[in-house]
C-alpha positions as a LaTeX table, in Angstrom:
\begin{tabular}{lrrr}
\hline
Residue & $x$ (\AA) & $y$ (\AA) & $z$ (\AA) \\
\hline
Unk1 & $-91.76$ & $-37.96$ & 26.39 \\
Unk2 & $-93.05$ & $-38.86$ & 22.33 \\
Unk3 & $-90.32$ & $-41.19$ & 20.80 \\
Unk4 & $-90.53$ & $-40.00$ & 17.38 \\
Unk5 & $-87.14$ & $-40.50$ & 14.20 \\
Unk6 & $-85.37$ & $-37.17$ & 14.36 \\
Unk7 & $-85.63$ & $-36.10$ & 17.75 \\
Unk8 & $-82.92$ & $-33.78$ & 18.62 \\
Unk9 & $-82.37$ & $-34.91$ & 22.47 \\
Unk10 & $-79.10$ & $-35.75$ & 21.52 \\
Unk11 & $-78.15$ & $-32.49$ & 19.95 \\
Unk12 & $-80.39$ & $-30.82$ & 21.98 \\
Unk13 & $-77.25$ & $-28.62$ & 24.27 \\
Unk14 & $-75.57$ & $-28.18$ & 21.12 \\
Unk15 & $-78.65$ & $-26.22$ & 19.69 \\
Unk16 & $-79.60$ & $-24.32$ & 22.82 \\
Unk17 & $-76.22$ & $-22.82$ & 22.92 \\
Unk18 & $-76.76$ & $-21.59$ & 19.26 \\
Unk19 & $-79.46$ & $-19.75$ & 20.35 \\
Unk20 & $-78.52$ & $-16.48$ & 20.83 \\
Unk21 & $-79.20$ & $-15.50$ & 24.89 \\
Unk22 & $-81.71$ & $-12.49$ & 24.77 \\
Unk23 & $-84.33$ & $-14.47$ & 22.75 \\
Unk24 & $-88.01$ & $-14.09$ & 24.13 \\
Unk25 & $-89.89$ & $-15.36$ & 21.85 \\
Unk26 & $-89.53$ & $-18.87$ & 20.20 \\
Unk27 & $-91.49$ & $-19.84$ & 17.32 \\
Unk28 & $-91.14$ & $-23.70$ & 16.28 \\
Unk29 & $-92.10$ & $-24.22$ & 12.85 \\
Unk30 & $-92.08$ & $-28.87$ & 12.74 \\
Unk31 & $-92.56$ & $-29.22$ & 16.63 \\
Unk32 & $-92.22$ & $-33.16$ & 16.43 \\
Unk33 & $-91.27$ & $-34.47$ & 19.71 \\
Unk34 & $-91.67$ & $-30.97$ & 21.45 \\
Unk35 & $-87.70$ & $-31.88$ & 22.78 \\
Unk36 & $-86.43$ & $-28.16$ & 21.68 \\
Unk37 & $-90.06$ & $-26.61$ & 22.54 \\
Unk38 & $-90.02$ & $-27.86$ & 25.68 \\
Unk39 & $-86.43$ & $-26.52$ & 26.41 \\
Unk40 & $-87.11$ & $-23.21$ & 25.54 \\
Unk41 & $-90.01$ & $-22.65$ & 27.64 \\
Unk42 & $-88.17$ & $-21.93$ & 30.47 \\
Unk43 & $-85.73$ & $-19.22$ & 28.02 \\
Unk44 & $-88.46$ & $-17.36$ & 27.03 \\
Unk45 & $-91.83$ & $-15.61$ & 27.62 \\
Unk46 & $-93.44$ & $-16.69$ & 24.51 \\
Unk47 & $-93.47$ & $-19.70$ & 22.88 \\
Unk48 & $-95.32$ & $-20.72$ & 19.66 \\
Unk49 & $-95.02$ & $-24.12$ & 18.68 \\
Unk50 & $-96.72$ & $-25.92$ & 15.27 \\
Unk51 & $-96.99$ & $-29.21$ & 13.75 \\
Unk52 & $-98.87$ & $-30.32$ & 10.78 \\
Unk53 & $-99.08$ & $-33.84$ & 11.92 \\
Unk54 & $-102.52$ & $-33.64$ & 13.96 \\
Unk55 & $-101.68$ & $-36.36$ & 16.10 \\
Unk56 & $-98.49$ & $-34.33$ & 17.70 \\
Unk57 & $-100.90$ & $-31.94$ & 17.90 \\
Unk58 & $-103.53$ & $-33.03$ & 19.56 \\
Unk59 & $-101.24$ & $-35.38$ & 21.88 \\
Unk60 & $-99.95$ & $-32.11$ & 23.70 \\
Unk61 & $-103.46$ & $-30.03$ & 23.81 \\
Unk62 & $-103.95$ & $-32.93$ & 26.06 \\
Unk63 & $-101.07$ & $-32.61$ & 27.74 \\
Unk64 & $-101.11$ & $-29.20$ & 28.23 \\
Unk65 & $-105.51$ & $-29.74$ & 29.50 \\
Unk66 & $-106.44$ & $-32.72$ & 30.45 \\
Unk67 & $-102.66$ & $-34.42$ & 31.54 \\
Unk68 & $-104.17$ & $-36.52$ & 34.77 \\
Unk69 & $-106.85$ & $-37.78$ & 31.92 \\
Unk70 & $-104.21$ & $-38.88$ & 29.85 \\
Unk71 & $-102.21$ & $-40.65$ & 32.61 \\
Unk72 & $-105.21$ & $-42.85$ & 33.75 \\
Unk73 & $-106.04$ & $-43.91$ & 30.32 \\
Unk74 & $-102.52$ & $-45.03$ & 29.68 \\
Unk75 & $-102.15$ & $-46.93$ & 32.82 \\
Unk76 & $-104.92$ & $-48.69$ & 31.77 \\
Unk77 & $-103.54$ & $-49.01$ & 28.27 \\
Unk78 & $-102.19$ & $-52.73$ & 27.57 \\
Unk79 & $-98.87$ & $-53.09$ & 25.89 \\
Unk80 & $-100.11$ & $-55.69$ & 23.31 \\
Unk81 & $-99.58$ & $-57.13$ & 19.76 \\
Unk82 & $-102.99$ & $-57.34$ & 19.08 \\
Unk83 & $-103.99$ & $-53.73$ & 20.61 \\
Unk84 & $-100.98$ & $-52.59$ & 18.05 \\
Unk85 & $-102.52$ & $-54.34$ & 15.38 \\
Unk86 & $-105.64$ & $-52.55$ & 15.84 \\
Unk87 & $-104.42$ & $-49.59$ & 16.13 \\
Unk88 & $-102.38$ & $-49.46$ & 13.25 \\
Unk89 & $-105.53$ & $-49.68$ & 11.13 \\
Unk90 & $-107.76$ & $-47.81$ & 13.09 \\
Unk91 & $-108.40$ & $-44.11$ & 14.26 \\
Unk92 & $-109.18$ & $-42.47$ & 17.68 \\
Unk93 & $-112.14$ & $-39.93$ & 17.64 \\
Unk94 & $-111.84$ & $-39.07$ & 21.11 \\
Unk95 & $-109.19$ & $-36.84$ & 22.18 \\
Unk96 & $-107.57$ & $-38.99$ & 25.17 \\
Unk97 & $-107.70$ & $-42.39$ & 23.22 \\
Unk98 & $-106.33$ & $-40.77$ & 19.72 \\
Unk99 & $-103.30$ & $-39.55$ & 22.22 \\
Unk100 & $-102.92$ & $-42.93$ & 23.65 \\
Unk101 & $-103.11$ & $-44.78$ & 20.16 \\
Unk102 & $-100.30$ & $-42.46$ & 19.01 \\
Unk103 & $-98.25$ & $-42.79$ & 22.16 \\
Unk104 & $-98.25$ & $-46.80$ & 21.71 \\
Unk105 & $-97.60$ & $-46.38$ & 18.13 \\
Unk106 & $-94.54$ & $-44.20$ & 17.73 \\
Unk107 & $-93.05$ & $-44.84$ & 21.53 \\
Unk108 & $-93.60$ & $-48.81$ & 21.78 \\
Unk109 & $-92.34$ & $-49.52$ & 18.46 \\
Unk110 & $-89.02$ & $-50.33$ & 16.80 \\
Unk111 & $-87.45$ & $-47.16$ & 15.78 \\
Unk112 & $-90.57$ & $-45.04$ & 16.17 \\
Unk113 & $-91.53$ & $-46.46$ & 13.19 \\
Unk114 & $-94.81$ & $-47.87$ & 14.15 \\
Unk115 & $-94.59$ & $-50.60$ & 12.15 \\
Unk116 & $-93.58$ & $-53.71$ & 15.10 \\
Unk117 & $-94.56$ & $-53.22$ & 18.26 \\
Unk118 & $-91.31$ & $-53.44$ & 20.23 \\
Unk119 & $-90.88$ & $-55.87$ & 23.46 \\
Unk120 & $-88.11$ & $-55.47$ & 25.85 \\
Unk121 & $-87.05$ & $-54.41$ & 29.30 \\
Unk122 & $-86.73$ & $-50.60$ & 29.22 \\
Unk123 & $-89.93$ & $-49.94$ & 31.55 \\
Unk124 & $-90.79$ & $-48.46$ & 28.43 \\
Unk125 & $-94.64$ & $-47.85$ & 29.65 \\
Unk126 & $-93.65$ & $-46.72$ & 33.28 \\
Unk127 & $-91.37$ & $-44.14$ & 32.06 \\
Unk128 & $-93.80$ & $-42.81$ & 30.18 \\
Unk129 & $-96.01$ & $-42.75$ & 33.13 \\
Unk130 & $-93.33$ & $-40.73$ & 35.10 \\
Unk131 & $-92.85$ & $-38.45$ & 32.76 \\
Unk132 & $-96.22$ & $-36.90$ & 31.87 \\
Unk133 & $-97.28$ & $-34.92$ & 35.32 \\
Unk134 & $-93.49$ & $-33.21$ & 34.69 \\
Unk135 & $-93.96$ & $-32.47$ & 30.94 \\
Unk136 & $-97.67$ & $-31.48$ & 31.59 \\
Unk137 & $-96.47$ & $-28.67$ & 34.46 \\
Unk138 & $-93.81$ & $-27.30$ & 31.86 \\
Unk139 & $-96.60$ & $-27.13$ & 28.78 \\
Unk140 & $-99.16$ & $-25.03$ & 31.54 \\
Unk141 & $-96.44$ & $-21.95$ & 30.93 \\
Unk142 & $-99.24$ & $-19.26$ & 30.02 \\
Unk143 & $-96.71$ & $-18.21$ & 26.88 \\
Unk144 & $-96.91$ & $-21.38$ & 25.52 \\
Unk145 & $-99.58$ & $-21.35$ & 21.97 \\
Unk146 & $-99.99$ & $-24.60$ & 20.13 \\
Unk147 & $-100.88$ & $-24.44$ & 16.48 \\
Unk148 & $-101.37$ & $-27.21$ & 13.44 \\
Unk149 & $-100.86$ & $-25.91$ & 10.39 \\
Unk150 & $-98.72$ & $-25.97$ & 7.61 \\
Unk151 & $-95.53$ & $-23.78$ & 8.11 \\
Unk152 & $-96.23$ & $-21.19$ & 5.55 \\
Unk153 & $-99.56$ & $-20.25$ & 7.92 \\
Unk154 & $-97.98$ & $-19.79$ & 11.30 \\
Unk155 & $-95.93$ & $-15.89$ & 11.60 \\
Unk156 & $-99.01$ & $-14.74$ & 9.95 \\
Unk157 & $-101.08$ & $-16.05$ & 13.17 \\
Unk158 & $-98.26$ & $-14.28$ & 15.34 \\
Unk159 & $-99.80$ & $-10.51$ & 16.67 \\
Unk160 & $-96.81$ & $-8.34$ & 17.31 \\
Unk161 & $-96.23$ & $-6.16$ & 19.84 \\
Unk162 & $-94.04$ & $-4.54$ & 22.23 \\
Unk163 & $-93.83$ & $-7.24$ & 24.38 \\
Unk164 & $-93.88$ & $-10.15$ & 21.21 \\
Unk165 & $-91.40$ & $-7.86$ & 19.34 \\
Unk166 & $-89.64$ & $-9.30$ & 16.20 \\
Unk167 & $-85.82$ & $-8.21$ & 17.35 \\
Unk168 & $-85.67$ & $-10.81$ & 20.54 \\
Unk169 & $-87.73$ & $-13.26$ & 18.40 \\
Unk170 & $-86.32$ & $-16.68$ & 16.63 \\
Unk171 & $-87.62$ & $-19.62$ & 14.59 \\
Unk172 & $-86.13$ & $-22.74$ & 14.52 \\
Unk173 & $-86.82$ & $-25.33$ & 11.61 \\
Unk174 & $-87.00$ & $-28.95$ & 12.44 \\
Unk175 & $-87.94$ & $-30.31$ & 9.02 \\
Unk176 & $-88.47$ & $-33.62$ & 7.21 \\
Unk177 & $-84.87$ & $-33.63$ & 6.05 \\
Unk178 & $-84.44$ & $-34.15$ & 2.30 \\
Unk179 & $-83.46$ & $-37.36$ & 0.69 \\
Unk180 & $-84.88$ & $-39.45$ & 4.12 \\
Unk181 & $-88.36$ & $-40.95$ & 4.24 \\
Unk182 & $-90.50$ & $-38.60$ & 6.25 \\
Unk183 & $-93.28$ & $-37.92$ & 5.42 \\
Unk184 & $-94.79$ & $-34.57$ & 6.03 \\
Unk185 & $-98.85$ & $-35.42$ & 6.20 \\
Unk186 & $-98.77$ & $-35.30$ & 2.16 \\
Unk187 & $-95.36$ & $-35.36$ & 1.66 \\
Unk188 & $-92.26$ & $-32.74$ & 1.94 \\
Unk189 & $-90.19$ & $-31.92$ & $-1.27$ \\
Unk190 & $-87.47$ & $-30.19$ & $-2.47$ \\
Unk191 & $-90.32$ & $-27.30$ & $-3.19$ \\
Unk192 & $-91.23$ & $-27.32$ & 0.19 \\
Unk193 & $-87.97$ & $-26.73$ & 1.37 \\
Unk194 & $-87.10$ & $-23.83$ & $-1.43$ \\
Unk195 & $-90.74$ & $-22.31$ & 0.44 \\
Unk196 & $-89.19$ & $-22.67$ & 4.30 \\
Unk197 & $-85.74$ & $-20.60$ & 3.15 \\
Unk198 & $-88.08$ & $-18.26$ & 1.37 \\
Unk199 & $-90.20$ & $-17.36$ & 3.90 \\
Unk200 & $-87.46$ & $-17.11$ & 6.47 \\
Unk201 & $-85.52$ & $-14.96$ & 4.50 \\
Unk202 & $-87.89$ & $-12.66$ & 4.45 \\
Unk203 & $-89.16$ & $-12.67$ & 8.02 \\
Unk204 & $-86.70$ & $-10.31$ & 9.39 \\
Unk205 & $-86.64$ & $-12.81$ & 12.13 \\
Unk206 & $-82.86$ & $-14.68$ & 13.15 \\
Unk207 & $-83.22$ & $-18.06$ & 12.59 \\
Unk208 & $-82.18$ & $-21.82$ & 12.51 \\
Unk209 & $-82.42$ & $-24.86$ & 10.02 \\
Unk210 & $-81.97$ & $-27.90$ & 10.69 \\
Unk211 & $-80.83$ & $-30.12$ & 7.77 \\
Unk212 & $-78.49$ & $-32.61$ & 6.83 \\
Unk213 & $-75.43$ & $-31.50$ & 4.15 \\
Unk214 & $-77.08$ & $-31.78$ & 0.96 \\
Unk215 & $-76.71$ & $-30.20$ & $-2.89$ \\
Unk216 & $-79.57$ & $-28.52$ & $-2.65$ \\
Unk217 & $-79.40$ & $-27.24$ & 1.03 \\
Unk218 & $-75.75$ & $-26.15$ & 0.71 \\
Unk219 & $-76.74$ & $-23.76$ & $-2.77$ \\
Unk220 & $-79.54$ & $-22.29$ & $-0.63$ \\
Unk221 & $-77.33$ & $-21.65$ & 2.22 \\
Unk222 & $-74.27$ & $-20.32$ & $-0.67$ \\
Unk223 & $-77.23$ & $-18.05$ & $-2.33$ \\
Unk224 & $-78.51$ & $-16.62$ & 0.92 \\
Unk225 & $-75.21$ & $-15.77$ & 2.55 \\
Unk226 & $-75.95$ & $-18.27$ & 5.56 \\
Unk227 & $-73.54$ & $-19.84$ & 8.13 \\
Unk228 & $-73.33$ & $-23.48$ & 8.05 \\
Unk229 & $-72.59$ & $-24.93$ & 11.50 \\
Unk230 & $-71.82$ & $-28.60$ & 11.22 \\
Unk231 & $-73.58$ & $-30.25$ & 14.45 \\
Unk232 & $-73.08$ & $-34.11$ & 14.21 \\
Unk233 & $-72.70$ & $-36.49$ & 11.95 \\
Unk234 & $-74.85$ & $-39.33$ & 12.00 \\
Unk235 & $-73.85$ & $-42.73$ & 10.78 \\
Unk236 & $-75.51$ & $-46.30$ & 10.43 \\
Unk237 & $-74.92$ & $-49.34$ & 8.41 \\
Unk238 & $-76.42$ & $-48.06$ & 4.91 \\
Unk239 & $-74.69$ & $-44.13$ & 4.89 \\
Unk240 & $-73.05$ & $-41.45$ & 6.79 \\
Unk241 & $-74.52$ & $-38.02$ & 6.85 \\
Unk242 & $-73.37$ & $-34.90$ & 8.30 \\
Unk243 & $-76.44$ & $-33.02$ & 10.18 \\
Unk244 & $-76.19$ & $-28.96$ & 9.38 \\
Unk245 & $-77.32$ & $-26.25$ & 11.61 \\
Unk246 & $-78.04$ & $-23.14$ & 9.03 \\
Unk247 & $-78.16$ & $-19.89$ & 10.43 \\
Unk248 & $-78.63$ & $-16.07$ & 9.55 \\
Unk249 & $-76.36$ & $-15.01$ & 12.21 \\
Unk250 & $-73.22$ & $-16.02$ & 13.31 \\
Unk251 & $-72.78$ & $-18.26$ & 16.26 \\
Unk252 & $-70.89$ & $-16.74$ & 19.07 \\
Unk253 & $-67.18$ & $-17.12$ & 19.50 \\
Unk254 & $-67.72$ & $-18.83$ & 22.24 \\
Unk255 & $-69.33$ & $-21.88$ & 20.57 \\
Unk256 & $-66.11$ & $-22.27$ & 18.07 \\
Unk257 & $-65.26$ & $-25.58$ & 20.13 \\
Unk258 & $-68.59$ & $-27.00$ & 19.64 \\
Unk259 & $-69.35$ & $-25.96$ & 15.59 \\
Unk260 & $-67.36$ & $-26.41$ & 12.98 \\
Unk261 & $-68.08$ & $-22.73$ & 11.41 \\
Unk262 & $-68.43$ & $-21.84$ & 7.64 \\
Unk263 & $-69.99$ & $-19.03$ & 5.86 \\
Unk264 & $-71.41$ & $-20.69$ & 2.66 \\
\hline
\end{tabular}
């Protein structure tokens, strides 16, 4: 439903089926779009999902309370250059209009930049329309615990138990990818990144990185003794990159048609 750069829809089977089957809980550390969130909601009992950016956040406690709200408001919402303009510049207090500002920002503009609003004819708005009711029924799950934080902060929140036991838990990591331009509220460096490997090493959780193939990423994975599963490779005009799926487990046999296995 949120258009936003780095959404995994396209990789999206590819990364369920690395999931290993008897997960129950899921723990999203950079929830973004919500695209692998979503999917695992109907895997697994629990699901904890955070995002720093308090926009993403605040778009789905919306969604998840006050979805017919949300609908109204952006039926009523014109698709407009100078609405765009204004928004670009200018902040939301209320809940339902900061959602709608940051829907028409990041899913009516070129790239999900939100930099040009973008014309065309993809029923861009309807769609939209359609699809919140449907999102909104998966996001009532009552596993389902939205946080906004940064990512050091969330296992701590995360009370353990019998039934939120750490052997059928699993984090992914969706991060702002080093050497690209996302931003991560302040920024994200290589620092940041050293911190995520850090803390997931010693979780004692299995997990999942996300990353393209990078020096930096590749060391990590060679110094930690993870797999690296190559998942796509993305190409444009400017470069060609090779997106990474780093794991502390390896991926079932099963999968060996799909990932190009290799234990850093």
């Amino acid at each position: 439903m949120l258009r936003r750069r780095g959404n995994k829809a396209r990789v999206l089977p590819r990364l369920l089926d690395a999931i290993p089957a008897d997960v129950n809980t899921f723990i999203d550390l950079f929830m973004g779009s919500g695209t692998v969130t979503i999917a695992m909601l109907d895997r697994c009992s629990y699901v904890f999902a955070n995002d720093l950016d308090a926009d993403v956040f605040n778009l789905f406690v919306v969604l998840k309370e006050r979805p017919e709200e949300l609908r109204r408001t952006i039926k009523l919402m014109p698709v407009h250059e100078a609405l765009f303009k204004h928004w670009k510049t200018n902040q939301e207090t209320d809940p339902i209009w900061r959602a709608v500002r940051f829907l028409l920002l990041s899913n009516f503009s070129y790239l999900g930049k939100s930099d040009t609003l973008k014309m065309g004819l993809d029923h861009s708005k309807q769609c939209l329309l359609d699809a919140i009711m449907p999102t909104a029924a998966r996001f009532a799950t009552p596993g389902l615990s939205l946080f906004n934080c940064d990512f050091r902060k969330v296992l701590p929140k995360i009370s353990w138990s019998r039934d939120i036991d750490k052997k059928h838990a699993f984090v992914y990591a969706d991060p702002p990818y080093l050497g690209t331009l996302h931003n991560y509220q302040a920024g994200f460096v290589e620092q940041d990144t050293r911190d995520l490997f850090a803390l997931l090493m010693a979780s004692g959780l299995r997990f999942a990185v996300s990353e393209f193939e990078h020096p930096l990423i590749l060391s990590i994975a060679e110094t930690n003794g993870l797999y690296v599963n190559r998942l796509i490779t993305r190409q444009n005009i400017q470069n060609r990159r090779i997106e990474l799926l780093l794991t502390n487990y390896n991926i079932c046999p099963q999968q060996a048609d799909m990932f190009h296995n290799s234990n850093a």
